[in-house]
C-alpha positions in Angstrom: 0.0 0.0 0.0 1.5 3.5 -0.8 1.3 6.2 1.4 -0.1 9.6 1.6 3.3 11.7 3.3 1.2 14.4 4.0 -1.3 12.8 6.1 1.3 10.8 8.4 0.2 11.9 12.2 2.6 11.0 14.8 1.0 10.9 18.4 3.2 8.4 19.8 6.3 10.6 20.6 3.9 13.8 21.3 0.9 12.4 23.0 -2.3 14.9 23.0 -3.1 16.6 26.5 -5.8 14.1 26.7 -3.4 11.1 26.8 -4.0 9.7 23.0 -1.9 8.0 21.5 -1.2 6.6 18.4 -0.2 6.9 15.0 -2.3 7.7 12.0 -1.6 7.2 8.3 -3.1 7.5 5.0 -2.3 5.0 2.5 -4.1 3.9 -0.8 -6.3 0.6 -1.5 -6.9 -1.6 -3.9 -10.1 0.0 -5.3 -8.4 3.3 -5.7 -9.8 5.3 -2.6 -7.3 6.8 0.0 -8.3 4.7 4.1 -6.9 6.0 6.9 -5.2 3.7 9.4 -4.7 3.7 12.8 -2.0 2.3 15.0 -2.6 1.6 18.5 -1.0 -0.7 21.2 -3.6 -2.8 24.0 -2.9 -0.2 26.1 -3.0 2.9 23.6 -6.6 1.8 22.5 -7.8 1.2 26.4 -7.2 4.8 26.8 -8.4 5.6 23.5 -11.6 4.0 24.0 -12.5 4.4 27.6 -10.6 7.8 28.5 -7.0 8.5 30.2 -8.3 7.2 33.5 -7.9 4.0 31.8 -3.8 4.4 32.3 -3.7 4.2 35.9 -3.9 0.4 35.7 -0.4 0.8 33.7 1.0 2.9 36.0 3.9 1.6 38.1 5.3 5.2 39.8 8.6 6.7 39.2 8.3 10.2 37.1 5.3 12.2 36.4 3.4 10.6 34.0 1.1 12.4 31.3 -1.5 11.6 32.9 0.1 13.5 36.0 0.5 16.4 33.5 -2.6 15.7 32.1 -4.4 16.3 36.1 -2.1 19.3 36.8 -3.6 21.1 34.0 -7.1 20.6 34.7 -6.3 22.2 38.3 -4.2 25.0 36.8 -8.0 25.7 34.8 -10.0 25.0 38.0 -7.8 27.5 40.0 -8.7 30.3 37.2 -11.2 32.5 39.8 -13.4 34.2 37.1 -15.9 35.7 38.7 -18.2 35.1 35.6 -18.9 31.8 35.5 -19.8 31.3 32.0 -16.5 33.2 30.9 -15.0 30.5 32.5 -17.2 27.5 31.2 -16.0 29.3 27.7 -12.2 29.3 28.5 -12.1 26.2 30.1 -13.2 24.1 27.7 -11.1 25.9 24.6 -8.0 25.2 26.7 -9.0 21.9 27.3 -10.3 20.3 23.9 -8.3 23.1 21.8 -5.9 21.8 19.2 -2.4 22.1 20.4 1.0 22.9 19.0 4.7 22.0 20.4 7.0 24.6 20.9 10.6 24.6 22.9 12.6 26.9 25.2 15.6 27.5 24.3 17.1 24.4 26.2 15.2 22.5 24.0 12.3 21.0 26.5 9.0 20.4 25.1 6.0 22.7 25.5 2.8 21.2 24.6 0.4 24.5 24.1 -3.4 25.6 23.1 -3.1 26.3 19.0 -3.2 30.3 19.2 -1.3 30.6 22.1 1.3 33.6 21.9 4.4 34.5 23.3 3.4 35.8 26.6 1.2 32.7 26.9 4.2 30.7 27.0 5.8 32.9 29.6 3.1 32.4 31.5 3.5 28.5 30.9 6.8 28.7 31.9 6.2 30.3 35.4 4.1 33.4 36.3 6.7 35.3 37.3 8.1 35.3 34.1 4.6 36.2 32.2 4.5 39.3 34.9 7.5 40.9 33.7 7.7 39.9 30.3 8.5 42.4 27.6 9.0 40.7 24.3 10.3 37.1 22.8 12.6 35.6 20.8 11.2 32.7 18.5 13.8 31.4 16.2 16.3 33.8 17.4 14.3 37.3 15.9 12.3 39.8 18.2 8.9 39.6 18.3 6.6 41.4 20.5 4.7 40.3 23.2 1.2 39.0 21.1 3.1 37.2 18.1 1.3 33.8 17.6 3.2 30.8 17.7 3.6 28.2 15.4 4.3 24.2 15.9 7.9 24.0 15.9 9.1 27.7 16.9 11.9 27.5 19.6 11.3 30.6 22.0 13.1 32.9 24.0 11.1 35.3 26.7 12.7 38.5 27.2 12.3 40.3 31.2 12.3 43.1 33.1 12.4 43.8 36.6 10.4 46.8 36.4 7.8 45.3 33.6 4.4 44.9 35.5 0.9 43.3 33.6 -0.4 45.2 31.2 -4.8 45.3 31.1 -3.9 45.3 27.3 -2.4 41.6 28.1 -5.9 40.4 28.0 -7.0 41.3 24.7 -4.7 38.7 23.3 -3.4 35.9 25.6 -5.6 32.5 25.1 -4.9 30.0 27.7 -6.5 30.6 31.4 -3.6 30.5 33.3 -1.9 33.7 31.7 -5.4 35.1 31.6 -6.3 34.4 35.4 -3.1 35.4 36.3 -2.9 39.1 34.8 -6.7 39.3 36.5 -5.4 38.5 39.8 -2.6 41.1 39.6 -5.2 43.6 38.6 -8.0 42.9 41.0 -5.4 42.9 44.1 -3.9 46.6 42.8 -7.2 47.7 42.6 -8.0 46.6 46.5 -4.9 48.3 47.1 -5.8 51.3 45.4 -9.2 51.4 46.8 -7.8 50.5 50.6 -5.3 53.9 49.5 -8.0 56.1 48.6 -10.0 55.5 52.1 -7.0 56.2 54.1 -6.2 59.3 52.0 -10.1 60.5 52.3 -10.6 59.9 55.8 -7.3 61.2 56.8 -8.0 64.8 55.3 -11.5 64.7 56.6 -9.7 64.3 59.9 -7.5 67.2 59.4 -10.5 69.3 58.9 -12.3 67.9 62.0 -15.7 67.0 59.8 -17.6 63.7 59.9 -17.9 61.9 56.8 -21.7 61.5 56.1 -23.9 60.0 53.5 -24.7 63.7 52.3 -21.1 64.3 52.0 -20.2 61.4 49.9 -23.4 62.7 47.6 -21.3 66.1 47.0 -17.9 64.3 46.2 -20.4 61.3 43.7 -21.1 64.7 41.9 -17.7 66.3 41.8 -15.7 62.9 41.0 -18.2 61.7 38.5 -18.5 58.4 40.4 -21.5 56.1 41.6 -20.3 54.7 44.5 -17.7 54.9 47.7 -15.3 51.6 45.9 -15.5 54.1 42.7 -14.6 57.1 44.8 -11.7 55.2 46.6 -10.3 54.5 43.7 -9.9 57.6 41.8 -8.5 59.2 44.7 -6.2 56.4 45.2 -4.9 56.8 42.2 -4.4 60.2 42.1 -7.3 60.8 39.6 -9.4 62.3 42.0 -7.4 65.7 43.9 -9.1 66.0 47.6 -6.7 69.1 48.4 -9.6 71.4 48.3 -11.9 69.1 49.6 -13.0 71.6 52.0 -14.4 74.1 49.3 -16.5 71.2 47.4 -17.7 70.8 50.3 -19.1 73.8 51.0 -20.1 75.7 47.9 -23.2 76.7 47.7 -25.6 77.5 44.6 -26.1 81.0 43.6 -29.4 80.9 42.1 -32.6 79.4 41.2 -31.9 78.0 37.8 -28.7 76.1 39.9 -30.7 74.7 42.6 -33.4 73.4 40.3 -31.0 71.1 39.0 -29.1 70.3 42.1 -32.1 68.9 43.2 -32.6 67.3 39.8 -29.1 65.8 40.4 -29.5 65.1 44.5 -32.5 63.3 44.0 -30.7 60.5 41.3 -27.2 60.9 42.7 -28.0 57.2 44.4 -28.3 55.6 40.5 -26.3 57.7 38.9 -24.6 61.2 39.5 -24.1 62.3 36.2 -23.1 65.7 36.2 -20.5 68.2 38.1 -22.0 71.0 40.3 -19.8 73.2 38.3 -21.6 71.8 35.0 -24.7 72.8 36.4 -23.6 76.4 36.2 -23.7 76.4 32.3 -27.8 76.3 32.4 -28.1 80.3 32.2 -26.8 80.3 28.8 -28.9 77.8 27.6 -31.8 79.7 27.2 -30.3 81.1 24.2 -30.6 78.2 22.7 -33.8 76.0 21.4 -35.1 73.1 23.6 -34.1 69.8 21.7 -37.1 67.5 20.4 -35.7 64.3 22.0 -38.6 62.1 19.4 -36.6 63.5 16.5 -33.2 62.4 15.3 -30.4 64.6 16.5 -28.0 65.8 14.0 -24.2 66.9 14.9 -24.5 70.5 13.6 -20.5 71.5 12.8 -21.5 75.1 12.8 -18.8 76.4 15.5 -21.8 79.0 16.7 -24.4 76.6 17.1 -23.2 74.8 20.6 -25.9 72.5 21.2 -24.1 69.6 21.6 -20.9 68.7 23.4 -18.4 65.1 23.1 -18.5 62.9 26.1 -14.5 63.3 27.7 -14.7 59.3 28.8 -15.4 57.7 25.4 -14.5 60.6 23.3 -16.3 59.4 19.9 -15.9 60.6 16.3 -17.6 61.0 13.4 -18.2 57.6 12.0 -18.6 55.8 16.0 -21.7 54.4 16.7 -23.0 57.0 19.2 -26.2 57.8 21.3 -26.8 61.7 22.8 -28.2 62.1 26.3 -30.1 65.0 27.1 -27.7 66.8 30.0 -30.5 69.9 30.0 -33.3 70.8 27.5 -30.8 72.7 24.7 -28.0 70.5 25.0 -26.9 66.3 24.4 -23.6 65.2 25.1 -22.2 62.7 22.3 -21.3 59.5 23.8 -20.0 56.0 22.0 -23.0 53.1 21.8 -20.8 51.0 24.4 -19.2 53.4 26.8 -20.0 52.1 30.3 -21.0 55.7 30.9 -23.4 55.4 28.1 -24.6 52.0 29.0 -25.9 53.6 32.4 -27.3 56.4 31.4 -29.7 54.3 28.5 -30.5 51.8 32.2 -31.5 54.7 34.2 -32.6 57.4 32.4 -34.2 56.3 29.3 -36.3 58.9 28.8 -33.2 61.6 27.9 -31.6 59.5 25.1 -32.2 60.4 21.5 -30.7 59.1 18.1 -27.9 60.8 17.0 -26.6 61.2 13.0 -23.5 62.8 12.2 -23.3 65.1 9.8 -20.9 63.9 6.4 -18.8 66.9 6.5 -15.0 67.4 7.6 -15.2 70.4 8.9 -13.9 69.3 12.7 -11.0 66.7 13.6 -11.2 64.6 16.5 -8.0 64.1 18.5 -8.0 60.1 18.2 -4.9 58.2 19.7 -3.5 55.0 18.2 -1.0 52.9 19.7 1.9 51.4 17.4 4.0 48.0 18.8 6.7 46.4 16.3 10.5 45.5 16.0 13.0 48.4 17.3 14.7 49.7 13.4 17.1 52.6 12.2 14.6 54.8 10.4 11.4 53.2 11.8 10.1 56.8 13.4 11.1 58.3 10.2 8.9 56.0 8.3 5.7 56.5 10.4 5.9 60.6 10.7 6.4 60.3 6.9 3.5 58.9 6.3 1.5 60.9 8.5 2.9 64.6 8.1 4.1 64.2 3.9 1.8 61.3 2.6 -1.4 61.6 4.2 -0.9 65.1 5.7 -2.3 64.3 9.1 -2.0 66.8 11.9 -0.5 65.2 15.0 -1.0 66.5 18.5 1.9 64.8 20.2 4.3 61.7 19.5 5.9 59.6 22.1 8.0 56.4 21.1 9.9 54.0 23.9 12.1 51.5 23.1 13.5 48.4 24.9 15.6 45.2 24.1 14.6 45.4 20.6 10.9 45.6 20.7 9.4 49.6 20.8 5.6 50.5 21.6 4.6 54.3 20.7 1.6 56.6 21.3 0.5 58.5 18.8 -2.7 61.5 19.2 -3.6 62.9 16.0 -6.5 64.6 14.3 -8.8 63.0 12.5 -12.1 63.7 11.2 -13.7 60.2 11.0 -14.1 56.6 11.3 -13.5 55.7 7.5 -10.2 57.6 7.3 -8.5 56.3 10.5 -9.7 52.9 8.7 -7.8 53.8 5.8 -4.8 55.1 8.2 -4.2 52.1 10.4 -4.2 50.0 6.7 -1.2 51.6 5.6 0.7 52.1 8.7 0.6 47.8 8.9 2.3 47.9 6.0 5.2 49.7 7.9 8.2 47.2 7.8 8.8 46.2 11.7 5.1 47.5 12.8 3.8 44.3 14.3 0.3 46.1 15.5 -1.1 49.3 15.0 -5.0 50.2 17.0 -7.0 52.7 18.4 -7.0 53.0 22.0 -9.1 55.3 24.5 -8.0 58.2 25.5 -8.4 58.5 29.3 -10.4 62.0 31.2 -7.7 64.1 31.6 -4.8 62.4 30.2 -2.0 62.7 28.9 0.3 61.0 26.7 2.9 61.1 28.4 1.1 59.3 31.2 0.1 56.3 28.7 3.6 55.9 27.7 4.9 55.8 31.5 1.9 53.3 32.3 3.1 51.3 29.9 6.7 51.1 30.4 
């Protein structure tokens, strides 16, 4: 019988994580059709047949077996602590019945992995120490970044830092759950110590200023901080996002007229759902009445006429022209722009229904947009050059700042330019791919009151 080379499956000297064995083969029969055989030991069809708990009868001790292995990776799933338990249903069972692919480290042991794992996955294999302060690979001795795929075969080197820490980023593209449970754990316990910050920071000015913290209080600062609840406020102040130095004069303003402590009450009454607006927000009211009330029934169309201000973009999501967007009614003459799936947005349409409206933008490029994109790729003479090129001579985009950080080989930048819609930063993240060395190029948020330079040192 001749065989098919191609189809030759060798399970035998790389047994699947579920403990088969075997090996397959194609060869051709007598009436001309292609029959695919198997080859299987008494005790490689046992297992085959009636599961890998079948192999303990062949067991005799000494090293760890596969089936060991096999057991050690189910707890390394079991141990993942999602907190949504169908996320979890969903990732254990791709890392369990997911095809697999063999990869070494550079001593040349085996790594048996899910097929789409990347390089920080196999940090994260290797120990999760390593994953925390990874910063970039080597597979067959070139630099790749962090979220290059691996391939059967590939022979990989991870490249550390001391002062590398896990990125939220991390999650967009690692695959098995134990890098994915891991980076969630590092996150969830900085937040606790964040939040545990914040408190101490809070109660200890509140102390200095010899005033008891009281639920009316904490309704002020839910209004000042834009937050919804005391974890929420913690954390902002914990951070540092949140300034409590003049606590004292939040504290104590007072509303100057009518028109303000209308909607202070407005705002006091909801602050327990959702405090959406700042005192100092409130203020902007008196010159509304220069302006027409909005019809919330009719679609709302983003007028670019610089003296028609009806309208102003949400600072959390900031969206642009070409976003799928929804306006909320902040007074009668004026919507603020949001993104369809900004969390802001998302409680605003669950508690106040009533003040959403359709929006349409308008097809013009009048207005830019500052957008920010975020560039990751292989550390080359001329590489900068390349991207301003493009941007400034080529496709004569204005940019608002540029900040680029390299490190054993592997650079990540920040870019915030202006742009006036969706289609043509479409258009500009296809040609910046082409790049040579640019391994990824995306949009990212833009944090409230941030900088770039504070992305780029976040991400260091």
């Amino acid at each position: 019988y001749k065989p098919r080379p191609d189809r030759l499956r060798d399970w035998i000297s790389t047994p699947k994580a579920n403990g088969y064995e075997a090996l397959h083969t194609t060869v051709m029969g007598q009436q001309g059709r292609w029959v695919e055989v198997q080859i299987r030991s008494k005790r490689m069809d046992e297992i085959a047949e009636k599961g890998y708990a079948a192999h303990w009868k062949y067991k005799d001790g000494g090293d760890e077996s596969e089936l060991d292995k096999w057991i050690k990776k189910i707890r390394e799933l079991l141990e993942n602590n999602s907190e949504n338990a169908l996320e979890f249903i969903d990732e254990f069972k791709m890392n369990l019945f997911s095809s697999e692919i063999f990869v070494f480290t550079p001593k040349g042991l085996l790594k048996r992995m899910p097929k789409g794992s990347t390089a920080l996955d196999f940090a994260y294999d290797i120990h999760s120490e390593v994953g925390d302060h990874a910063i970039g690979a080597k597979v067959n001795f070139k630099l790749v970044p962090l979220n290059h795929v691996l391939a059967s075969g590939d022979q990989v080197e991870i490249l550390t830092s001391d002062i590398q820490t896990p990125k939220k980023e991390w999650l967009d593209f690692v695959v098995t759950a134990k890098a994915k449970s891991r980076i969630k754990e590092k996150f969830k316990l900085e937040r606790r110590q964040t939040i545990a910050k914040g408190k101490e920071i809070l109660e200890s000015r509140f102390k200095e200023l010899d005033i008891n913290l009281n639920s009316k209080i904490f309704k002020q600062l839910y209004i000042e901080f834009q937050v919804y609840n005391k974890e929420e406020l913690y954390y902002k102040i914990g951070s540092g996002e949140a300034d409590v130095s003049n606590i004292k004069k939040i504290i104590q303003q007072r509303t100057r007229n009518k028109w303000i402590r209308y909607w202070k009450l407005q705002i006091t009454k909801t602050t327990s759902k959702l405090p959406f607006l700042k005192s100092s927000d409130v203020g902007k009211s008196a010159q509304d009445d220069l302006l027409s009330p909005i019809d919330r029934k009719k679609t709302f169309v983003v007028n670019e006429e610089i003296n028609k201000q009806n309208y102003s973009i949400a600072q959390c999501c900031k969206p642009i022209p070409g976003d799928e967007v929804i306006g909320y009614l902040s007074s009668p003459t004026n919507v603020v722009i949001h993104k369809k799936d900004c969390p802001q947005a998302l409680k605003l349409m669950a508690n106040f229904g009533d003040k959403i409206v359709t929006v349409e933008w308008v097809p013009k490029k009048v207005l830019s947009f500052v957008v920010r994109i975020k560039l990751v790729g292989i550390d080359d003479i001329g590489i900068v050059n390349a991207i301003t090129n493009l941007l400034s001579n080529e496709l004569e985009i204005n940019m608002k700042s540029v900040v680029f950080d390299a490190s054993h080989g592997i650079f990540q930048g920040f870019i915030d330019l202006y742009i006036h819609d969706t289609y043509d930063l479409s258009e500009l993240l296809k040609k910046m791919k082409k790049i040579k060395g640019i391994q990824s190029v995306k949009r990212v948020d833009i944090p409230e009151n941030d900088t770039i330079f504070q992305t780029i040192m976040q991400n260091l």
